[in-house]
Backbone as XML, in Angstrom:
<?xml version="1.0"?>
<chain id="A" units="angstrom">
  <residue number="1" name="UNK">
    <atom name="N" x="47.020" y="38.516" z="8.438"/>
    <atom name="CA" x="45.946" y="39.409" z="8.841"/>
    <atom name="C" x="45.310" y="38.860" z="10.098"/>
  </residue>
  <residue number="2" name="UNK">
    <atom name="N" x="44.851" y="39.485" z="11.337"/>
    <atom name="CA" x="44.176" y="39.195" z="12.349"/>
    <atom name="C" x="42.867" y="40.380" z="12.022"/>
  </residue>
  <residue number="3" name="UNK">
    <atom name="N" x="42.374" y="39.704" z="13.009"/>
    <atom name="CA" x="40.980" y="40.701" z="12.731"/>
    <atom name="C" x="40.994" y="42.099" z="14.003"/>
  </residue>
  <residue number="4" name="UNK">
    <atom name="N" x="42.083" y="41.871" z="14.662"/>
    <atom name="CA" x="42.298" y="42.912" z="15.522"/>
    <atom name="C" x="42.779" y="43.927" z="14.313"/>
  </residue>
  <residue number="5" name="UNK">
    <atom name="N" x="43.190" y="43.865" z="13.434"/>
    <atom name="CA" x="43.624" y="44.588" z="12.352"/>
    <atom name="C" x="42.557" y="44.998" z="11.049"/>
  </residue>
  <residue number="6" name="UNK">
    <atom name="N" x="41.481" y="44.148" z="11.080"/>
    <atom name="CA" x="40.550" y="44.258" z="10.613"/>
    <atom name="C" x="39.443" y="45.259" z="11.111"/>
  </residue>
  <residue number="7" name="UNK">
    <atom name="N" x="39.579" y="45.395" z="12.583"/>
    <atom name="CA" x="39.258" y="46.604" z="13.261"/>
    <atom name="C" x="37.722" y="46.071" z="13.639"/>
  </residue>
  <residue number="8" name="UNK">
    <atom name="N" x="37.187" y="46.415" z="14.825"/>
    <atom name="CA" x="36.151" y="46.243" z="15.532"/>
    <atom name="C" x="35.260" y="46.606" z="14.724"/>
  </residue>
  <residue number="9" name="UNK">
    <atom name="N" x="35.402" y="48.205" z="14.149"/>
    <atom name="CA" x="34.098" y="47.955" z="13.803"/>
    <atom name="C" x="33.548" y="47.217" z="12.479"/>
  </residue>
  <residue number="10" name="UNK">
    <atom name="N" x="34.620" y="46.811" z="11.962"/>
    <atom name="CA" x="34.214" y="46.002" z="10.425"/>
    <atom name="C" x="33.731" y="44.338" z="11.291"/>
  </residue>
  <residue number="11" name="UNK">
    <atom name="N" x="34.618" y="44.079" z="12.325"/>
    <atom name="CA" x="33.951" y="43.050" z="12.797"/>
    <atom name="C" x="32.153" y="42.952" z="13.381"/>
  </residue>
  <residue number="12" name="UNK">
    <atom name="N" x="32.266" y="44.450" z="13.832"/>
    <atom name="CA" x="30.911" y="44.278" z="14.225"/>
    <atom name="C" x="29.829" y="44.392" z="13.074"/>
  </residue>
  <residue number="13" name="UNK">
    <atom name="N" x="30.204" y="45.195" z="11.855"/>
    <atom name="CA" x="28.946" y="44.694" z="10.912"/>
    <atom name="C" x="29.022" y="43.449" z="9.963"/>
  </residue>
  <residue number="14" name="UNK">
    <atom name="N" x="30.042" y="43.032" z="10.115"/>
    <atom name="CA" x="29.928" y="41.301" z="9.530"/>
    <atom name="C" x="29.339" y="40.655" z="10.725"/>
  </residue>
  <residue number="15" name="UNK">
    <atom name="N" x="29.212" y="40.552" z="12.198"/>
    <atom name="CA" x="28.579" y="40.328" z="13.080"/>
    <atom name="C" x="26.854" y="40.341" z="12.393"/>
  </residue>
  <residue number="16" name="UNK">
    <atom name="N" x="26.591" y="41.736" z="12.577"/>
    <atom name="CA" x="25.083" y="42.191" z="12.395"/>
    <atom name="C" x="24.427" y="41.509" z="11.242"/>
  </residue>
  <residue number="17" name="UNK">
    <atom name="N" x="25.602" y="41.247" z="10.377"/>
    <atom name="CA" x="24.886" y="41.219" z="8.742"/>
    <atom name="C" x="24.903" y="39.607" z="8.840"/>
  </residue>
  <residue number="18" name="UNK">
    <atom name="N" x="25.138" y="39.186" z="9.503"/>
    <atom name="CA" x="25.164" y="37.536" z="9.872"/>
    <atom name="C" x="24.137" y="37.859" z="10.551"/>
  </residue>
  <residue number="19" name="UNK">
    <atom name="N" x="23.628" y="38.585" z="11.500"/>
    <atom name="CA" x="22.479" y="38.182" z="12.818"/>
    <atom name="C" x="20.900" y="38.995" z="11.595"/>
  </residue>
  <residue number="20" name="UNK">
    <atom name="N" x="21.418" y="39.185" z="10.311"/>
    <atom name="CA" x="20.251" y="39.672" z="9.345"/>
    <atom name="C" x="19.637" y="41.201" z="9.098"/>
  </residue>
  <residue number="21" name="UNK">
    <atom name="N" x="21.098" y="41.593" z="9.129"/>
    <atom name="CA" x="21.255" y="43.639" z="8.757"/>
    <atom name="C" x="21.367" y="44.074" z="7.950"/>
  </residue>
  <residue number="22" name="UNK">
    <atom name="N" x="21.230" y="44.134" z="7.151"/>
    <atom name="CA" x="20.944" y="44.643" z="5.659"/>
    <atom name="C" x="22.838" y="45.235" z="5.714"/>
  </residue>
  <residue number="23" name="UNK">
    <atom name="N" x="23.794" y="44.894" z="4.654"/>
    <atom name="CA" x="24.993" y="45.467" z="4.300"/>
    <atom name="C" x="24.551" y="47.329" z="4.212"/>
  </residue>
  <residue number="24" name="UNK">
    <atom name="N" x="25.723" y="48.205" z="4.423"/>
    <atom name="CA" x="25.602" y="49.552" z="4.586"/>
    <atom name="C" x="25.684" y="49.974" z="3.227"/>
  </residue>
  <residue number="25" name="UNK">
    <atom name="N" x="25.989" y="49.681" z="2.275"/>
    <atom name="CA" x="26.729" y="50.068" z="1.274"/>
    <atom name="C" x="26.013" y="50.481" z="-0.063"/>
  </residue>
  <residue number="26" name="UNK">
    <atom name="N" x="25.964" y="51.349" z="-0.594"/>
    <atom name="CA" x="25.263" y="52.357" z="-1.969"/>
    <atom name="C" x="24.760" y="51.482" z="-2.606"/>
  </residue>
  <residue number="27" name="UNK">
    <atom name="N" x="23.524" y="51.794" z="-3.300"/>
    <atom name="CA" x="23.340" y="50.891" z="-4.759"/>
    <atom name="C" x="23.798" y="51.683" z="-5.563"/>
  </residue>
  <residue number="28" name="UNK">
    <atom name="N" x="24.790" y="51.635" z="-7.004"/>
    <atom name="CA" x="24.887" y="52.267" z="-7.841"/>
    <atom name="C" x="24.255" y="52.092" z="-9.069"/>
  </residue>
  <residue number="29" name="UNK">
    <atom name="N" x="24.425" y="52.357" z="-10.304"/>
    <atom name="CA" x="24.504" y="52.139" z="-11.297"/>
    <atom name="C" x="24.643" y="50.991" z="-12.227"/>
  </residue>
  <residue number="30" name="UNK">
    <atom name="N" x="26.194" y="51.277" z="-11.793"/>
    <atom name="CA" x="27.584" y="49.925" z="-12.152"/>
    <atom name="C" x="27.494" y="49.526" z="-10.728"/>
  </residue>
  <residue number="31" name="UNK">
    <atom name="N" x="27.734" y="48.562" z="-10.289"/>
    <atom name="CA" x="28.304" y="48.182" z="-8.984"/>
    <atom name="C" x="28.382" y="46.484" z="-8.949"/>
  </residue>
  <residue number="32" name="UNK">
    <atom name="N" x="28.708" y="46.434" z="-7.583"/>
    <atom name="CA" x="29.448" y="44.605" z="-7.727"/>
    <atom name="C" x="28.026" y="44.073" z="-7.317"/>
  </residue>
  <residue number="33" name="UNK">
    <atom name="N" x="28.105" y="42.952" z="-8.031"/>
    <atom name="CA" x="26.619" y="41.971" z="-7.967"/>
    <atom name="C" x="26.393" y="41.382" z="-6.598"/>
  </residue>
  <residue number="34" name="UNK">
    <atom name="N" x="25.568" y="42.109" z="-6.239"/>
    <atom name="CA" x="25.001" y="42.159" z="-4.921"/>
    <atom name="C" x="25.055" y="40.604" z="-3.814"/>
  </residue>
  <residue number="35" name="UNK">
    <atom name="N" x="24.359" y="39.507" z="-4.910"/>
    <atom name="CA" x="24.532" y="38.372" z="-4.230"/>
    <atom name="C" x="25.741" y="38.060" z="-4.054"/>
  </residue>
  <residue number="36" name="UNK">
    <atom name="N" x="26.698" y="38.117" z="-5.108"/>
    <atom name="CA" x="28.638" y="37.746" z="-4.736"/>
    <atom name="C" x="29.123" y="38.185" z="-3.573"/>
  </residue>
  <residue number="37" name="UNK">
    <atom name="N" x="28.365" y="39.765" z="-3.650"/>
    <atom name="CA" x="29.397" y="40.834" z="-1.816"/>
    <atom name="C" x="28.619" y="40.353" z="-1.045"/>
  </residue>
  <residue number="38" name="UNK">
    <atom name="N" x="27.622" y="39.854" z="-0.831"/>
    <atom name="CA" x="26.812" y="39.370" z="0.043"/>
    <atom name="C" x="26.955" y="37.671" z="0.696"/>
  </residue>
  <residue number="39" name="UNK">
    <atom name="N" x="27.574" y="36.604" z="-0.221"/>
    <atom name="CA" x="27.976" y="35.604" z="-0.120"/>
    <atom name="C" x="29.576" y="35.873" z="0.486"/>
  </residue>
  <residue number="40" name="UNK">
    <atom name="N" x="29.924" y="36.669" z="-0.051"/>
    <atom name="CA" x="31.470" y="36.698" z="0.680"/>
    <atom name="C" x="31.377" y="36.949" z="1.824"/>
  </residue>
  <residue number="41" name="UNK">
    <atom name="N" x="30.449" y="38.231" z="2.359"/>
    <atom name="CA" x="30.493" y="39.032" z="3.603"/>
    <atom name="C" x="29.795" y="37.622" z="4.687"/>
  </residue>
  <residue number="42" name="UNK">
    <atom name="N" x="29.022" y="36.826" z="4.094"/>
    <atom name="CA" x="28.708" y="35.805" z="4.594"/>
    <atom name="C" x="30.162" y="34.525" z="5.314"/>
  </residue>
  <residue number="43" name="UNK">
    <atom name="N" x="30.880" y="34.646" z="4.161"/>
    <atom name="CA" x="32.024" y="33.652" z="4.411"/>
    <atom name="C" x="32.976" y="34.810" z="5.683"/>
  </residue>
  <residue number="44" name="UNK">
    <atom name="N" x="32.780" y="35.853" z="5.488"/>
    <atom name="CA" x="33.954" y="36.355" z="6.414"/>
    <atom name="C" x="33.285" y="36.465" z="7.593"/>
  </residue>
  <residue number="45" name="UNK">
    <atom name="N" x="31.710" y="36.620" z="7.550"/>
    <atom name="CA" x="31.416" y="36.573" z="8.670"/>
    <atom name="C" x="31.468" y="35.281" z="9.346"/>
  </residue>
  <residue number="46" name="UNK">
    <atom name="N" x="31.409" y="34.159" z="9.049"/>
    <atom name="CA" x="31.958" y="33.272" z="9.652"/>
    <atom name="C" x="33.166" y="32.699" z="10.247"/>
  </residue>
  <residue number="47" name="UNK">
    <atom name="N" x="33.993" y="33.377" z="9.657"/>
    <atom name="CA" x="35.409" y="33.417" z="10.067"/>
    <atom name="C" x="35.985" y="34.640" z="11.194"/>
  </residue>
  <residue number="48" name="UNK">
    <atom name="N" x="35.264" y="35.515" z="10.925"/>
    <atom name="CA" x="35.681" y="36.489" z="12.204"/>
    <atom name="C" x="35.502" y="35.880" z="13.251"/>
  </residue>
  <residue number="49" name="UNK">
    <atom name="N" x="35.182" y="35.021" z="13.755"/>
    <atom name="CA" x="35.011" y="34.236" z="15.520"/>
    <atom name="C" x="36.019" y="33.455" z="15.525"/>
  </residue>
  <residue number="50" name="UNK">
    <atom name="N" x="37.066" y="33.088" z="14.365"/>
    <atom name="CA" x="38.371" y="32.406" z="14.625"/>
    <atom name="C" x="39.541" y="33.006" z="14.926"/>
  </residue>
  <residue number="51" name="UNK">
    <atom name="N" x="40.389" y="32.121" z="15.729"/>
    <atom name="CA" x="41.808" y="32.925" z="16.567"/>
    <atom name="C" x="42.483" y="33.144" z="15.505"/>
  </residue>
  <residue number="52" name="UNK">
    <atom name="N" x="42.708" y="31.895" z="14.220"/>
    <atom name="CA" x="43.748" y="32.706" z="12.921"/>
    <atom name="C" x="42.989" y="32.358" z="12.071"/>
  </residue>
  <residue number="53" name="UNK">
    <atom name="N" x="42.031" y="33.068" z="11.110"/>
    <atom name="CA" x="41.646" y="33.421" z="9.807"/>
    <atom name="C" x="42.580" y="32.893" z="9.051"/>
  </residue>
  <residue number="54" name="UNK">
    <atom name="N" x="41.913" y="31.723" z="7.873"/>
    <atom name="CA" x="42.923" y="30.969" z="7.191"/>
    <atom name="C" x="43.019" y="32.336" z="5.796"/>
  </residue>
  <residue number="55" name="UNK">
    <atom name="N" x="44.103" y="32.459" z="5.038"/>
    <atom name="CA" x="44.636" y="32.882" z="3.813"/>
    <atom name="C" x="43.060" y="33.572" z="3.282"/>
  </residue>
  <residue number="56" name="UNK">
    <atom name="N" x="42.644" y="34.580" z="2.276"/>
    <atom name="CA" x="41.647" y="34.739" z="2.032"/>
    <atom name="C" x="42.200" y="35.777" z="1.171"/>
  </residue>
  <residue number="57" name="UNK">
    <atom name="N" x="41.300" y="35.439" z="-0.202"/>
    <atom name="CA" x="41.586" y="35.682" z="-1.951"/>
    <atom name="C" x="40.803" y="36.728" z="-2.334"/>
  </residue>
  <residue number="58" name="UNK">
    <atom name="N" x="41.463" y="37.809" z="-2.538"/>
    <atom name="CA" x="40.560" y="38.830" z="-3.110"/>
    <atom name="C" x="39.451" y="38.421" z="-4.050"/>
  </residue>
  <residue number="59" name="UNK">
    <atom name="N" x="38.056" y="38.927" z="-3.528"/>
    <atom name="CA" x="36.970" y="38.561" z="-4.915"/>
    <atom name="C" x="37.385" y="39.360" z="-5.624"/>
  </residue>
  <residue number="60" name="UNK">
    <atom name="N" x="37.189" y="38.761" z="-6.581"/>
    <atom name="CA" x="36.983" y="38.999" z="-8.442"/>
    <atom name="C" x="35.185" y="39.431" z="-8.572"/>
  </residue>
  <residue number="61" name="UNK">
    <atom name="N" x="34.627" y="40.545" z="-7.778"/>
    <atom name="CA" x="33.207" y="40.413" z="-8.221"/>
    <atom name="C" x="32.833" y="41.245" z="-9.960"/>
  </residue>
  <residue number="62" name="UNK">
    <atom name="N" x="31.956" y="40.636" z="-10.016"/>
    <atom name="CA" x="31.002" y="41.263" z="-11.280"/>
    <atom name="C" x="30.159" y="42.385" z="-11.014"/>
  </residue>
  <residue number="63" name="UNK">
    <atom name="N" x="31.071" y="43.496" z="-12.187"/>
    <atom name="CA" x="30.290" y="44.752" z="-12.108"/>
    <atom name="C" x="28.846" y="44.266" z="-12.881"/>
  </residue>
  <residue number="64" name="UNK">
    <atom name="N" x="27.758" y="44.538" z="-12.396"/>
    <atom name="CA" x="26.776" y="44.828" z="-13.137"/>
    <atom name="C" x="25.632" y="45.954" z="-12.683"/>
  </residue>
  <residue number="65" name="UNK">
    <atom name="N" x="24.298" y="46.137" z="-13.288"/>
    <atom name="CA" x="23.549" y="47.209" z="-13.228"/>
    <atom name="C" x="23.193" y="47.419" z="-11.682"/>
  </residue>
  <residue number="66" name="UNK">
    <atom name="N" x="22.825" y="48.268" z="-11.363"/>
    <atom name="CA" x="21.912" y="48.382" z="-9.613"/>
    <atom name="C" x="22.587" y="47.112" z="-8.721"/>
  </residue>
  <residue number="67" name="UNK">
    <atom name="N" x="24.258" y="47.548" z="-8.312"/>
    <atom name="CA" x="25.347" y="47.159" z="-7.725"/>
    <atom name="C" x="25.600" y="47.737" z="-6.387"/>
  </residue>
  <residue number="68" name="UNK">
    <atom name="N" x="26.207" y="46.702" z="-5.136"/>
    <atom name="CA" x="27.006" y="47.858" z="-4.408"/>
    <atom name="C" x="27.900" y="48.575" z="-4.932"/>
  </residue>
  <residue number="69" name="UNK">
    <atom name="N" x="27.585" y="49.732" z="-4.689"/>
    <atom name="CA" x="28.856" y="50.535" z="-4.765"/>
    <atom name="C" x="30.522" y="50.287" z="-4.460"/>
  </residue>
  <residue number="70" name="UNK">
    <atom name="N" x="30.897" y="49.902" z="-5.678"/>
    <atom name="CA" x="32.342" y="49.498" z="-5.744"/>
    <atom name="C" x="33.512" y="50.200" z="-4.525"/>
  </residue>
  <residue number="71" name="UNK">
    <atom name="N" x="33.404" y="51.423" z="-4.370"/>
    <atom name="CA" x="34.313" y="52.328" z="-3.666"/>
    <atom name="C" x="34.512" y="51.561" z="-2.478"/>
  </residue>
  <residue number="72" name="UNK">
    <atom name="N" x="32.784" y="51.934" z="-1.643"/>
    <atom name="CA" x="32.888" y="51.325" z="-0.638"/>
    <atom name="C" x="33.246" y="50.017" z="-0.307"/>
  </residue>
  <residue number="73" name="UNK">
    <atom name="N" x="32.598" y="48.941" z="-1.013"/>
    <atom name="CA" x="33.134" y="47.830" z="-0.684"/>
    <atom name="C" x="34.602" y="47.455" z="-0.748"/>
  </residue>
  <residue number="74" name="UNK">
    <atom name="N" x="35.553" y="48.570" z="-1.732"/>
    <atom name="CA" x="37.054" y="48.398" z="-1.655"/>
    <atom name="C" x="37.244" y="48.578" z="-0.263"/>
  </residue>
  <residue number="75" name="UNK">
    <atom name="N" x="36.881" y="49.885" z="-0.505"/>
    <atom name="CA" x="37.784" y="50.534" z="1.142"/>
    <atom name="C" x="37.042" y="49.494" z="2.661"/>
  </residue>
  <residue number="76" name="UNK">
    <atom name="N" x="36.142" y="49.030" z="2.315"/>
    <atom name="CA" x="35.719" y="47.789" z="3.396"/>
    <atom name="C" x="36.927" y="46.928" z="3.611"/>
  </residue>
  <residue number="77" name="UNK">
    <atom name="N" x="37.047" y="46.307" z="2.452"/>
    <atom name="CA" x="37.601" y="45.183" z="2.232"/>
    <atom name="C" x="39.189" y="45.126" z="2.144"/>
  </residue>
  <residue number="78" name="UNK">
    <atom name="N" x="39.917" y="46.981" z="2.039"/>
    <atom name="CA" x="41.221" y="46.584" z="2.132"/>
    <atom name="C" x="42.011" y="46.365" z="3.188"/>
  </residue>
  <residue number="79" name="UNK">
    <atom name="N" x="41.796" y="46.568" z="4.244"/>
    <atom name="CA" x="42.804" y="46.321" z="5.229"/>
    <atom name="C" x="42.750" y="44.579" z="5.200"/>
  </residue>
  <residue number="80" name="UNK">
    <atom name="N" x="41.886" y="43.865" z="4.468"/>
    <atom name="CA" x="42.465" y="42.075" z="4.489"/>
    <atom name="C" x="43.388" y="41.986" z="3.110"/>
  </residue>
  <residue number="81" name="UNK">
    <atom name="N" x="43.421" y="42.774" z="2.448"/>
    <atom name="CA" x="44.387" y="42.477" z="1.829"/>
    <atom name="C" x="45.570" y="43.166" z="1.412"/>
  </residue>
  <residue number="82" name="UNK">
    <atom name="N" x="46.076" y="43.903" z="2.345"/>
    <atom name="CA" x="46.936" y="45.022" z="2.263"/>
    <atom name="C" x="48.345" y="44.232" z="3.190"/>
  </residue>
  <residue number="83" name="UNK">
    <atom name="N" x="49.296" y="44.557" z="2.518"/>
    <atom name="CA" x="50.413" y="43.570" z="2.943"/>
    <atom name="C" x="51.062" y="44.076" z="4.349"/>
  </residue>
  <residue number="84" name="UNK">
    <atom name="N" x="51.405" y="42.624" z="5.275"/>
    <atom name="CA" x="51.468" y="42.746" z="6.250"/>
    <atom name="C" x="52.886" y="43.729" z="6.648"/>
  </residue>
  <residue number="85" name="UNK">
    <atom name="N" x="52.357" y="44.339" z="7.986"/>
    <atom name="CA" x="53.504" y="45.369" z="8.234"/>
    <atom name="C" x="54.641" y="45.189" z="8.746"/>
  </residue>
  <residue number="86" name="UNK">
    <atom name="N" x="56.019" y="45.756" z="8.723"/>
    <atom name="CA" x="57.071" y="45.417" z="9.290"/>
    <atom name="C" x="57.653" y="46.098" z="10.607"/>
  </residue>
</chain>
């Protein structure tokens, strides 16, 4: 995965949300425990300023009550883990 593939603009709100932007993403119901997507988006935002992004493990987050919204944070998060193209 490069982050040219990750696409500008996902780079630019892991950018923002590092410089202290509130994440875009729904509160639901059910949804993933806010501090986990928030600690991750933290780790990737640190890594987007590198030339090769080392290996990186799908979270396992915890659904619980007044969550981000699961959907979105998939569809955020799949182009890093969607297998590379031929």
């Amino acid at each position: 995965m490069t982050w040219q593939e990750f696409g500008p603009e996902r780079v630019g709100l892991l950018k923002a949300f590092e410089s202290g932007s509130p994440l875009p993403f729904r509160l639901k119901m059910r949804g993933y425990h806010r501090l986990q997507v928030e600690a991750f988006f933290r780790k990737l935002a640190e890594l987007a300023g590198t030339e090769s992004p080392p290996e990186i493990e799908p979270p396992a987050f915890v659904v619980v009550m007044r969550g981000y919204d699961r959907a979105q944070v998939d569809a955020f998060l799949a182009p890093l883990f969607q297998s590379p193209r031929n």
